[in-house]
N, CA, C and O atoms as a printed pandas DataFrame, in Angstrom:
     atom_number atom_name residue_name chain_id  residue_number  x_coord  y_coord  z_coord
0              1         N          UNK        A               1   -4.044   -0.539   -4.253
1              2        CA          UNK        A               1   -2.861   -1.275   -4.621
2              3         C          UNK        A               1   -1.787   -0.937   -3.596
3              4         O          UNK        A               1   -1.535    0.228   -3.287
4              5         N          UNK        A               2   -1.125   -2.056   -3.048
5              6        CA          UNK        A               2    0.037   -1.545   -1.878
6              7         C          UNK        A               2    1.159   -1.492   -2.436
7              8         O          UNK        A               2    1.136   -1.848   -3.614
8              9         N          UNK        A               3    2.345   -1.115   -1.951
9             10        CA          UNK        A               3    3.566   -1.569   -2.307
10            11         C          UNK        A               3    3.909   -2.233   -2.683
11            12         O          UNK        A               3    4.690   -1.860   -3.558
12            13         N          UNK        A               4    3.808   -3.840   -2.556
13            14        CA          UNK        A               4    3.811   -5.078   -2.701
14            15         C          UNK        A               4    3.695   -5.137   -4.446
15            16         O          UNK        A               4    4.554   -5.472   -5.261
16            17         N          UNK        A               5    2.295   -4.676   -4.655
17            18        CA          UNK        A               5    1.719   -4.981   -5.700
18            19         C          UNK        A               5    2.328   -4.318   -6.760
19            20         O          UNK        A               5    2.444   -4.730   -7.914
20            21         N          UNK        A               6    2.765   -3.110   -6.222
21            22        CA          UNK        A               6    3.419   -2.134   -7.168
22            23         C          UNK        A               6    4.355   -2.088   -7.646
23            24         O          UNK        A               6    4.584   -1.544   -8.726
24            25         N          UNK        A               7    5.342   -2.816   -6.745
25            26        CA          UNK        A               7    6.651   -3.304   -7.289
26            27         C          UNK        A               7    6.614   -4.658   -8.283
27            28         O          UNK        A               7    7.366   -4.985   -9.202
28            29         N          UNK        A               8    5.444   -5.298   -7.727
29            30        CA          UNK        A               8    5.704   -6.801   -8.473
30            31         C          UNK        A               8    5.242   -6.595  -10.157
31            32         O          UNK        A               8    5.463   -7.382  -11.078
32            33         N          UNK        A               9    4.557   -5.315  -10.210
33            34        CA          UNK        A               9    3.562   -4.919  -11.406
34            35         C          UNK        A               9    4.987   -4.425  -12.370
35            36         O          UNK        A               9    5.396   -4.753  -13.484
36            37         N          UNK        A              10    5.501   -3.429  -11.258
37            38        CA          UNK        A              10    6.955   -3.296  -12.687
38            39         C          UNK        A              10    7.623   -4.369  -12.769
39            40         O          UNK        A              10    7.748   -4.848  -13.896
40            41         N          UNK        A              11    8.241   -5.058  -11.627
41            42        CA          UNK        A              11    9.204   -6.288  -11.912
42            43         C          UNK        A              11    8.719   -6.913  -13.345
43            44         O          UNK        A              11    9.421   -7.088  -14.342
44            45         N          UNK        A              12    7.130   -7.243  -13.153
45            46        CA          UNK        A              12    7.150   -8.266  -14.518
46            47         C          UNK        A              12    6.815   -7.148  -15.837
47            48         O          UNK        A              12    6.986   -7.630  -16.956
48            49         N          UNK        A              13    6.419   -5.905  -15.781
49            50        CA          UNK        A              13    6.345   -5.284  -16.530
50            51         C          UNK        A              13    7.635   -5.052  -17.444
51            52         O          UNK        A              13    7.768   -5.008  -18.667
52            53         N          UNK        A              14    9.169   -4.828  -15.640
53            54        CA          UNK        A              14   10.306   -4.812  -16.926
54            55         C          UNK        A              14   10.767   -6.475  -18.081
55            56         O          UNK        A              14   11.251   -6.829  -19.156
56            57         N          UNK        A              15   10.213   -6.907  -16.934
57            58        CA          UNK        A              15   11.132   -8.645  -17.735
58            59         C          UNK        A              15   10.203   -8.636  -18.912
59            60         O          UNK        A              15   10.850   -8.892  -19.927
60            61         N          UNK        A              16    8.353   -8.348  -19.278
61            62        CA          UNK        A              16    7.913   -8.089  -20.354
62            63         C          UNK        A              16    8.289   -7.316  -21.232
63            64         O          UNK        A              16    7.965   -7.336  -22.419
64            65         N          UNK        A              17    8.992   -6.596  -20.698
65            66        CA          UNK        A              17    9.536   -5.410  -21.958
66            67         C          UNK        A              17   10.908   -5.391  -22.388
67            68         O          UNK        A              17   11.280   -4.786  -23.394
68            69         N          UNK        A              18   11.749   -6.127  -21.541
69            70        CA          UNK        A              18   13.309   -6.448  -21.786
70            71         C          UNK        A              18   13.945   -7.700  -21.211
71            72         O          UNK        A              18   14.911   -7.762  -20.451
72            73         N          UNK        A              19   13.263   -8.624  -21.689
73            74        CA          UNK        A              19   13.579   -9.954  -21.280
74            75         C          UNK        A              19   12.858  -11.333  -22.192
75            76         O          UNK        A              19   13.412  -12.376  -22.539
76            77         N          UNK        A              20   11.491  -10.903  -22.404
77            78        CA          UNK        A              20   11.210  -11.940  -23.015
78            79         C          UNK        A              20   11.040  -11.792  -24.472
79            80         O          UNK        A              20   10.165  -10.960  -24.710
80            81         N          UNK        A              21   11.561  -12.299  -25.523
81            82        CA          UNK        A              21   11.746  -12.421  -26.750
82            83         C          UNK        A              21   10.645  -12.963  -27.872
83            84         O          UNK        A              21   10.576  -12.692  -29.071
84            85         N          UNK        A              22    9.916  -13.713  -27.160
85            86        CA          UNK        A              22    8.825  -14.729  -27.431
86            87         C          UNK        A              22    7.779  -13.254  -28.306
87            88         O          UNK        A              22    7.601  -12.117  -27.869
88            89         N          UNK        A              23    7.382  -13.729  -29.323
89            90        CA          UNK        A              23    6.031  -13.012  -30.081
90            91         C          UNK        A              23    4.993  -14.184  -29.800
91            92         O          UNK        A              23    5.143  -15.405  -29.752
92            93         N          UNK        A              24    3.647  -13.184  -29.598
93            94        CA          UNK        A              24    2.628  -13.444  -29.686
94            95         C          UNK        A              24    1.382  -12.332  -30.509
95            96         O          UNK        A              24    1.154  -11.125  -30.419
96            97         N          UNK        A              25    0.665  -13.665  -31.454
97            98        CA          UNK        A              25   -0.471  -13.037  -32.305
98            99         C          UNK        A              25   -0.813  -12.134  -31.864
99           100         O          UNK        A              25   -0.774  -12.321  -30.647
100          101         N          UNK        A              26   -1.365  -10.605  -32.190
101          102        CA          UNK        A              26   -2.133   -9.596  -32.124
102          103         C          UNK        A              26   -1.405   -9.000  -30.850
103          104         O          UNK        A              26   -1.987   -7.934  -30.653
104          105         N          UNK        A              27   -0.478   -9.146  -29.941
105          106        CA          UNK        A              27   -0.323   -8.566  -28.216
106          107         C          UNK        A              27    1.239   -8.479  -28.752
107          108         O          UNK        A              27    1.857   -9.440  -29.211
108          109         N          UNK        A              28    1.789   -7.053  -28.594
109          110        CA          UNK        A              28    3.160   -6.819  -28.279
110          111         C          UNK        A              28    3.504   -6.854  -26.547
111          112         O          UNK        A              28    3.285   -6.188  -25.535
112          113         N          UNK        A              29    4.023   -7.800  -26.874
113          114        CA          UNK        A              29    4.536   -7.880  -25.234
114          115         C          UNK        A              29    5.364   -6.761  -24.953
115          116         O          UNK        A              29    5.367   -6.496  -23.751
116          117         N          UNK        A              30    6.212   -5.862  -25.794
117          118        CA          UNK        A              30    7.129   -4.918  -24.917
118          119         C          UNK        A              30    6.252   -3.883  -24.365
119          120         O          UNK        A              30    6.434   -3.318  -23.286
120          121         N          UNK        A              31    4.808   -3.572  -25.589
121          122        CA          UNK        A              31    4.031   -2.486  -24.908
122          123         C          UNK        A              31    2.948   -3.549  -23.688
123          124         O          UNK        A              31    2.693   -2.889  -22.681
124          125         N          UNK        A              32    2.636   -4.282  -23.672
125          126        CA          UNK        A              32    2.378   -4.719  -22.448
126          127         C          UNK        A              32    3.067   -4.531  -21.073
127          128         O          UNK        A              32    2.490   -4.126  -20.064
128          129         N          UNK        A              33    4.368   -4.876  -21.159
129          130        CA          UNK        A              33    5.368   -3.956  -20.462
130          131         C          UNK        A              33    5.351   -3.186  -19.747
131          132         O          UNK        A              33    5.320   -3.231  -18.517
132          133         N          UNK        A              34    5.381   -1.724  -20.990
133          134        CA          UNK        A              34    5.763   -0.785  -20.647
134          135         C          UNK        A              34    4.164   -0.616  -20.071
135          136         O          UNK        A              34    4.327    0.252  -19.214
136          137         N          UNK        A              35    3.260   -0.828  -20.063
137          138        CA          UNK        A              35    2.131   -0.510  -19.800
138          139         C          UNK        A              35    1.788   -1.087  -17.975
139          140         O          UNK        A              35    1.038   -0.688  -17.085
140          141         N          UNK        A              36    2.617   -2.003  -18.081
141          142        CA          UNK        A              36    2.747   -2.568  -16.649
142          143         C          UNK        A              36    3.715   -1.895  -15.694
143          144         O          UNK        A              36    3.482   -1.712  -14.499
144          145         N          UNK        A              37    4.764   -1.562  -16.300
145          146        CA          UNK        A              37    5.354   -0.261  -15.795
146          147         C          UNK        A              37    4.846    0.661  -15.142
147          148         O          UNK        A              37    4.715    0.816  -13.927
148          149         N          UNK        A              38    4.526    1.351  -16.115
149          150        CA          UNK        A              38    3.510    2.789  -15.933
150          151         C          UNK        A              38    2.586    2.221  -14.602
151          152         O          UNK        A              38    2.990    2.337  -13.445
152          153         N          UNK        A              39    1.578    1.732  -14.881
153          154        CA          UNK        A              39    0.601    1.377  -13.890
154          155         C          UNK        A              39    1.387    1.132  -12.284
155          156         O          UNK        A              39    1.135    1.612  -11.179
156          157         N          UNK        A              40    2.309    0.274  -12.706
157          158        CA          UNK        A              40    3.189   -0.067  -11.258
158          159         C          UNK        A              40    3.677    1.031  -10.484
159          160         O          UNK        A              40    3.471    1.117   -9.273
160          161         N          UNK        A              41    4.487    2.098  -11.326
161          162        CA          UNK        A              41    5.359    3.339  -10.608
162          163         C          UNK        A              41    3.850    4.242  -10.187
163          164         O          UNK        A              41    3.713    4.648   -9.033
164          165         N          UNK        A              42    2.989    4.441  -11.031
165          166        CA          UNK        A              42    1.735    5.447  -10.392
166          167         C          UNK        A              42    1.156    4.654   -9.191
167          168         O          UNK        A              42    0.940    5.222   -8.121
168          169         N          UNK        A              43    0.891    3.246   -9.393
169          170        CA          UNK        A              43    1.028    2.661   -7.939
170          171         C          UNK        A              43    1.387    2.960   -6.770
171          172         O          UNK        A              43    0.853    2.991   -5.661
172          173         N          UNK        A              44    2.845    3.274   -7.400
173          174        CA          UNK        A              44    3.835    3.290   -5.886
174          175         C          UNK        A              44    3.727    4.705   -5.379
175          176         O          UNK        A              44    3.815    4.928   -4.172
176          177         N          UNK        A              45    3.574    5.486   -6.089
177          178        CA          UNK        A              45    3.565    6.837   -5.833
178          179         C          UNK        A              45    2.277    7.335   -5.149
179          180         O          UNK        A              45    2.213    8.135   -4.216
180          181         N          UNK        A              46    1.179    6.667   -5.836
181          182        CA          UNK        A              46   -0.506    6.343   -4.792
182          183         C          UNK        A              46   -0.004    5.989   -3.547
183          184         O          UNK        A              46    0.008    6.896   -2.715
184          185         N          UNK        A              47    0.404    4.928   -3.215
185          186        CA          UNK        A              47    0.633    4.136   -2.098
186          187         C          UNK        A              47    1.788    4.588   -1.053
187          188         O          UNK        A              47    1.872    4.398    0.160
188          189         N          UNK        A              48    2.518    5.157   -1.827
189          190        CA          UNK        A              48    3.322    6.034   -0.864
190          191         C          UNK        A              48    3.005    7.673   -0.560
191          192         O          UNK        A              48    3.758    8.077    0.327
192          193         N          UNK        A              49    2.126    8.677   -1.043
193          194        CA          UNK        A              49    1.422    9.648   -0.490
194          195         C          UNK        A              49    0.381    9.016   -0.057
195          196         O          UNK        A              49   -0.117   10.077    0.320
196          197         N          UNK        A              50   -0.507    8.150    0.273
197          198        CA          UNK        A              50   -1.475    7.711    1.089
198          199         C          UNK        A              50   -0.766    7.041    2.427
199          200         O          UNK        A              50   -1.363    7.216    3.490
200          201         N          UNK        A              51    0.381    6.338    2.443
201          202        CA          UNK        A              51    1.294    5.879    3.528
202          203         C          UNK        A              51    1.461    7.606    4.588
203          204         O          UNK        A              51    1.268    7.821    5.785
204          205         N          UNK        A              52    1.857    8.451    3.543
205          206        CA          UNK        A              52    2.432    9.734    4.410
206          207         C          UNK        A              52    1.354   10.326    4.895
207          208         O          UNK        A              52    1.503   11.165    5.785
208          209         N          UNK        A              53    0.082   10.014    4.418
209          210        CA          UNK        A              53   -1.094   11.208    4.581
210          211         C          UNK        A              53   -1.422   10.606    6.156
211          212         O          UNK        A              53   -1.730   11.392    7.052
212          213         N          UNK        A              54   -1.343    9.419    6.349
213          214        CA          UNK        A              54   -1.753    8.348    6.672
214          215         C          UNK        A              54   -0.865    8.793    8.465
215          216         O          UNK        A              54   -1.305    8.778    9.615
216          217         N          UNK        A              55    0.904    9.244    7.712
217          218        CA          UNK        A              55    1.543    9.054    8.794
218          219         C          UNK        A              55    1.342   10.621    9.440
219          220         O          UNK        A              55    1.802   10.751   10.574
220          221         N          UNK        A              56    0.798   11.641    8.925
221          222        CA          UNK        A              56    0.165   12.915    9.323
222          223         C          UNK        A              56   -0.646   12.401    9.967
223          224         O          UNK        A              56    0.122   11.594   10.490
224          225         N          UNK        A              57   -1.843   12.107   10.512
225          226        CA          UNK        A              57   -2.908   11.865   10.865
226          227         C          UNK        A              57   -2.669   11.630   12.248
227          228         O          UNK        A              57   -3.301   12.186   13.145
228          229         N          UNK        A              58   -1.537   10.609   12.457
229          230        CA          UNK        A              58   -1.208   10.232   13.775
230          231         C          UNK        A              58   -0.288   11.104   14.355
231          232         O          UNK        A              58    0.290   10.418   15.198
232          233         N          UNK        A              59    0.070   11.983   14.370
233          234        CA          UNK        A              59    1.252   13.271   14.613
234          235         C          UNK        A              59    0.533   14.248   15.061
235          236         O          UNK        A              59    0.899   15.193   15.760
236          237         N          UNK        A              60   -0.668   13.971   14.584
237          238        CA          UNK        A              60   -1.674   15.653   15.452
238          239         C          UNK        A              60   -1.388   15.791   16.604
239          240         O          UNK        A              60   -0.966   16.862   17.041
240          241         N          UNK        A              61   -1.576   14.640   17.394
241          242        CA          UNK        A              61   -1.441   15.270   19.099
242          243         C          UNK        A              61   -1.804   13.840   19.634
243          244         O          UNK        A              61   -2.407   12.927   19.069
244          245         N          UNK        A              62   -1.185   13.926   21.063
245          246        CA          UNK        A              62   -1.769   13.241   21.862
246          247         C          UNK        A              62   -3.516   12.878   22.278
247          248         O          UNK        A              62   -4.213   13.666   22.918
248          249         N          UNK        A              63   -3.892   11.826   21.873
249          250        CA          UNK        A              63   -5.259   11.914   22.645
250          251         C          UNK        A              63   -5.436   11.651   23.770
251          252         O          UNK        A              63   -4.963   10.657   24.320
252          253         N          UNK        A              64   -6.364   12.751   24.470
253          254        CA          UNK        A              64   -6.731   12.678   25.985
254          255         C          UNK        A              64   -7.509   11.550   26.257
255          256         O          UNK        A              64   -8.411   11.317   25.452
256          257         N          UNK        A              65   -7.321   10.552   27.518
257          258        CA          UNK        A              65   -8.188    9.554   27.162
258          259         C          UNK        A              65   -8.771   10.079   29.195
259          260         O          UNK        A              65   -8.144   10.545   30.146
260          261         N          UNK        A              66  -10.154    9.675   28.997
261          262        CA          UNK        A              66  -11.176    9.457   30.096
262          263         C          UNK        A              66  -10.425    8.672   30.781
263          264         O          UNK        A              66   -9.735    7.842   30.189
264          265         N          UNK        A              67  -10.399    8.802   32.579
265          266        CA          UNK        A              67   -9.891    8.183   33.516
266          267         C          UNK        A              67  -10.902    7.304   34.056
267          268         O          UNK        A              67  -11.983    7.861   34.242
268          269         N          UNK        A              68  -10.840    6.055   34.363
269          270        CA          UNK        A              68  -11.209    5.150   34.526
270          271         C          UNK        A              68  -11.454    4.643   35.680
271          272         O          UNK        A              68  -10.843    3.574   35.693
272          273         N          UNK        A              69  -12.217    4.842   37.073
273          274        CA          UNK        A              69  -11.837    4.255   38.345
274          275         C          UNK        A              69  -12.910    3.021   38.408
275          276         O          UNK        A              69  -14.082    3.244   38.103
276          277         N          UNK        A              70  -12.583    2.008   38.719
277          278        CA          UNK        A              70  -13.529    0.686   38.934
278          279         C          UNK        A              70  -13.392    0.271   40.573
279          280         O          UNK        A              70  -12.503   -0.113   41.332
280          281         N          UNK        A              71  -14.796    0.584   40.634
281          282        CA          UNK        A              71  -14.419   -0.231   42.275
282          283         C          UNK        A              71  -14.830   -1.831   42.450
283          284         O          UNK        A              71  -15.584   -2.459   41.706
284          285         N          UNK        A              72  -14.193   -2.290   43.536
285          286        CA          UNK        A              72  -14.879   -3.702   43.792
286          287         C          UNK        A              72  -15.904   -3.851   43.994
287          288         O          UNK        A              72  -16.581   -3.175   44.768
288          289         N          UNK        A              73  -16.410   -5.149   43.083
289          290        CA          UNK        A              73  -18.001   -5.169   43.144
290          291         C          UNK        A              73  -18.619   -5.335   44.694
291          292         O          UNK        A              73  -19.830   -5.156   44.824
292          293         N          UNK        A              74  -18.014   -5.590   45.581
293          294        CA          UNK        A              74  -19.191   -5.555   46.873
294          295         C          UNK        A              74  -18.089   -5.348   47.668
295          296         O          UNK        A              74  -17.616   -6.240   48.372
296          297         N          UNK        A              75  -17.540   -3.958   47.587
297          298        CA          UNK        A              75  -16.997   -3.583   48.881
298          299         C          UNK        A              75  -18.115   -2.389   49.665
299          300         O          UNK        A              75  -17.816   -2.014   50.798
300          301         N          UNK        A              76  -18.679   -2.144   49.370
301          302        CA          UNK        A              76  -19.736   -1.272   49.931
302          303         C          UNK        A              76  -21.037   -2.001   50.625
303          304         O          UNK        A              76  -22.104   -1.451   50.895
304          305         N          UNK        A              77  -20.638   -3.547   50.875
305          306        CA          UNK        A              77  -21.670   -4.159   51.293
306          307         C          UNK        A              77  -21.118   -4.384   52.732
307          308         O          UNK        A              77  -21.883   -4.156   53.669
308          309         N          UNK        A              78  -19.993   -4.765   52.954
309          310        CA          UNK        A              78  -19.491   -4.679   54.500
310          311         C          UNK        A              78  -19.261   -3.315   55.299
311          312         O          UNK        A              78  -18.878   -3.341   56.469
């Protein structure tokens, strides 16, 4: 789940839990909600220590890269 998702999961989680008024048979929408909530913020908190672990990884060090010499294909023929 990215950021994206995580925020959009509370956005409608809060308007489910403090916005819409509407009942429906057998489903409380506020605990739907709050349940969309929850899921959303552990989201973000996944997605943002995997962002940082992520931004460690590249901070180790410089990589040494192999030097490269290419010669022209037929200068050794004249």
């Amino acid at each position: 789940m990215g950021l994206g998702t995580s925020i959009f999961l509370i956005a409608l989680g809060a308007i489910l839990k403090f916005a819409v008024t509407a009942t429906v048979s057998g489903i409380e929408l506020a605990t739907v909600g709050t349940i969309l909530i929850v899921v959303g913020v552990i989201g973000l908190v996944v997605s943002l220590l995997w962002a940082a672990q992520a931004g460690r990884r590249d901070a180790v060090g410089p990589v040494e890269r192999e030097r490269v010499v290419e010669r022209e294909p037929y200068a050794d023929r004249y």
